[in-house]
VEXKEKE-757074 format. One record per residue (C-alpha): residue in one letter; x, y, z; chain; residue number from 1. Coordinates in Angstrom, 3 decimals. Layout:
N
[doke "A",[X,Y,Z],"A",NUM]
...
END
This chain:
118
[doke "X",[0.000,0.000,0.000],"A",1]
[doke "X",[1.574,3.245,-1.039],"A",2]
[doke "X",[1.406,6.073,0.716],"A",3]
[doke "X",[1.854,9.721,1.377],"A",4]
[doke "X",[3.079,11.724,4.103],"A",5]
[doke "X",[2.073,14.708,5.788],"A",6]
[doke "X",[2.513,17.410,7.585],"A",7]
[doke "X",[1.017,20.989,8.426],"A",8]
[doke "X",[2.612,23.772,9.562],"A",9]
[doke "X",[1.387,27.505,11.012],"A",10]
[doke "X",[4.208,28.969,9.747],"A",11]
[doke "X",[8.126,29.438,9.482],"A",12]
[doke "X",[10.585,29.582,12.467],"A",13]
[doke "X",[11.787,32.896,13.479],"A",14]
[doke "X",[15.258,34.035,14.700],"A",15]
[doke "X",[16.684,35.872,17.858],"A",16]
[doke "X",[16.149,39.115,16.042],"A",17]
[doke "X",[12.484,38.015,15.136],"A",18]
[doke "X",[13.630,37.366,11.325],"A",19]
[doke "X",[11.887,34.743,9.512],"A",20]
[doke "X",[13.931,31.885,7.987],"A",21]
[doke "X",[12.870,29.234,5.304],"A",22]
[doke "X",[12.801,26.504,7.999],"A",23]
[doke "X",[9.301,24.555,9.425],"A",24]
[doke "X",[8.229,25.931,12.940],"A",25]
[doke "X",[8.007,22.223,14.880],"A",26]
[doke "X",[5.716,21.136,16.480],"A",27]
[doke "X",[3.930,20.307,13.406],"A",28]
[doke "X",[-0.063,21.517,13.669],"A",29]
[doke "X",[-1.126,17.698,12.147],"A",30]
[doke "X",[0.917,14.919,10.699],"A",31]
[doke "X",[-1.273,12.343,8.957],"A",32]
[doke "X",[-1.009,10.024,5.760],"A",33]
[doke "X",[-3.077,9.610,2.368],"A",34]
[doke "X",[-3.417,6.611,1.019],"A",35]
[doke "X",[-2.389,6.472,-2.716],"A",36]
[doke "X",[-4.052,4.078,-5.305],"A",37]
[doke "X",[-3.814,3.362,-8.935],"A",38]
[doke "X",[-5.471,5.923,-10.763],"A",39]
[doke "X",[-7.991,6.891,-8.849],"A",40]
[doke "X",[-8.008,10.470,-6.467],"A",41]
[doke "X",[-8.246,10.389,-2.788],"A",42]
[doke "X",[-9.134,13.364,-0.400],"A",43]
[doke "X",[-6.922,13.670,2.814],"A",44]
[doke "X",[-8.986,14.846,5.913],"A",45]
[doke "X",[-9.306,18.938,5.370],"A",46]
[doke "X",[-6.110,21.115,5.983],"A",47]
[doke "X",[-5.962,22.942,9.243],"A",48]
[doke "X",[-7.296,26.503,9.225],"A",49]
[doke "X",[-4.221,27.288,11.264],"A",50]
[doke "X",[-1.989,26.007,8.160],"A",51]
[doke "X",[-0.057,27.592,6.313],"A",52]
[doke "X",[2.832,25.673,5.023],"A",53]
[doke "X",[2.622,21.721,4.223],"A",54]
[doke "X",[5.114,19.369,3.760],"A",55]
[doke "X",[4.871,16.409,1.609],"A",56]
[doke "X",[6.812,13.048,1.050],"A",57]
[doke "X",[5.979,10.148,-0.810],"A",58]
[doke "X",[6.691,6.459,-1.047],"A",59]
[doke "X",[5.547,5.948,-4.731],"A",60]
[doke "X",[5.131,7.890,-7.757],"A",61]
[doke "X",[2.439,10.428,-7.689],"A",62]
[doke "X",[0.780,13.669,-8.416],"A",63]
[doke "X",[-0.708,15.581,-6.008],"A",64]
[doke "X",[-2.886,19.039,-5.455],"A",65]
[doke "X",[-4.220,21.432,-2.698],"A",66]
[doke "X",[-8.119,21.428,-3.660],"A",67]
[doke "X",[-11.174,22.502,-2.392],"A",68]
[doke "X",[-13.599,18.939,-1.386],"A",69]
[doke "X",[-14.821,17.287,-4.345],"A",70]
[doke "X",[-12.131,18.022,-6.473],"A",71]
[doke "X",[-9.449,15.511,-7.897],"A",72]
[doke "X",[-5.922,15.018,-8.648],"A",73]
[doke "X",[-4.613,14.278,-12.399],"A",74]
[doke "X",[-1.434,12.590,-13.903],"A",75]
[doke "X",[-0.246,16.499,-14.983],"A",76]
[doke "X",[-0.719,17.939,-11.311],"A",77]
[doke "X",[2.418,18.418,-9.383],"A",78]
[doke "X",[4.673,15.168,-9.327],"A",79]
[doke "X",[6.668,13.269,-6.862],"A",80]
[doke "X",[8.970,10.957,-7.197],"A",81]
[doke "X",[9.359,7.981,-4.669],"A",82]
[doke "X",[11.729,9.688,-1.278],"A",83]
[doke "X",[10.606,13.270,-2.986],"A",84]
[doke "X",[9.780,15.963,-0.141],"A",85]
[doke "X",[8.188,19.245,-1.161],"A",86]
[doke "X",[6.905,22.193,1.021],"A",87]
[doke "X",[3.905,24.155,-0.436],"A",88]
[doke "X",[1.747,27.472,0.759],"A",89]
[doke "X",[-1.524,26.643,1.612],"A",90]
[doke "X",[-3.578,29.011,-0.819],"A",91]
[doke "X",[-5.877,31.350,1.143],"A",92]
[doke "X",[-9.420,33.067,0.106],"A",93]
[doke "X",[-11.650,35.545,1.036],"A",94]
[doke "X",[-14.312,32.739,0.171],"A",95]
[doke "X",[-17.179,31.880,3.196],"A",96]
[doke "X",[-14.847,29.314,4.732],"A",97]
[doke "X",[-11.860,31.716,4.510],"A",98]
[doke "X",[-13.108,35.039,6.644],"A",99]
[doke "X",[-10.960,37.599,7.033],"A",100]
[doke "X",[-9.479,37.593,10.323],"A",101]
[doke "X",[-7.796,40.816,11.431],"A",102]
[doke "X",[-6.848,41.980,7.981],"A",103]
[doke "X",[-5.897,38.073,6.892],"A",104]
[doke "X",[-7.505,35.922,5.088],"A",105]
[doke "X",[-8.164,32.791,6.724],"A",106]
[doke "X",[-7.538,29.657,4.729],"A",107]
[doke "X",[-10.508,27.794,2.828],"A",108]
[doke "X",[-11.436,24.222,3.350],"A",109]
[doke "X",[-8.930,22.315,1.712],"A",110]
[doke "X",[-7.603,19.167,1.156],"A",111]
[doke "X",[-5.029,16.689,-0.097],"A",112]
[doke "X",[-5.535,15.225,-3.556],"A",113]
[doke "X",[-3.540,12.578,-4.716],"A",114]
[doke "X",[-3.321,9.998,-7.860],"A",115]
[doke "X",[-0.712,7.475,-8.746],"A",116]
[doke "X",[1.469,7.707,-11.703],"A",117]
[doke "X",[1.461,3.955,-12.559],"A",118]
END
């Protein structure tokens, strides 16, 4: 059973003089994994509101995409190769899910869309 991995972050790590820096803040918000089948798109359980960065790895071939429920993952979405890790924004609306918050748009409802490249 293939699989992917993972993980969703609030945002980047900061320095001692309050500078951001392209690493992960850990603790990671959620870590979970998506099952990956032949062909066929499967929806992850929704993406944190809180998220803003995830990080993905893979086992197996596959292409993947940040979606709204109901959507689906094709062969021409963004790939991964087996041991490939790739950190993506989580896209934000002004949509009735994403209220603004303070100024800030608050992220919509979405989820983790994979297919295998078989």
């Amino acid at each position: 059973m293939s699989k992917i991995y993972v993980s969703e972050f609030s945002g980047l790590a900061n320095t001692d003089q309050s500078d951001s820096v392209p690493i992960l803040a850990i603790p990671a918000l959620a870590e979970y994994t998506v099952i990956v089948s032949g062909g066929v798109s499967v929806s992850a359980q929704p993406i944190q509101a809180a998220t803003k960065f995830i990080e993905i790895s893979t086992d197996t071939t596959c292409s993947f995409v940040i979606g709204t429920a109901g959507g689906s993952a094709a062969l021409t979405n963004c790939r991964l190769n087996a041991n490939d890790r790739v950190i993506r924004r989580v896209p934000t609306s002004a949509g009735p899910v994403g209220q603004s918050q303070g100024g800030q748009l608050a992220p919509v409802a979405n989820f983790i869309l994979t297919t295998a490249n078989v």
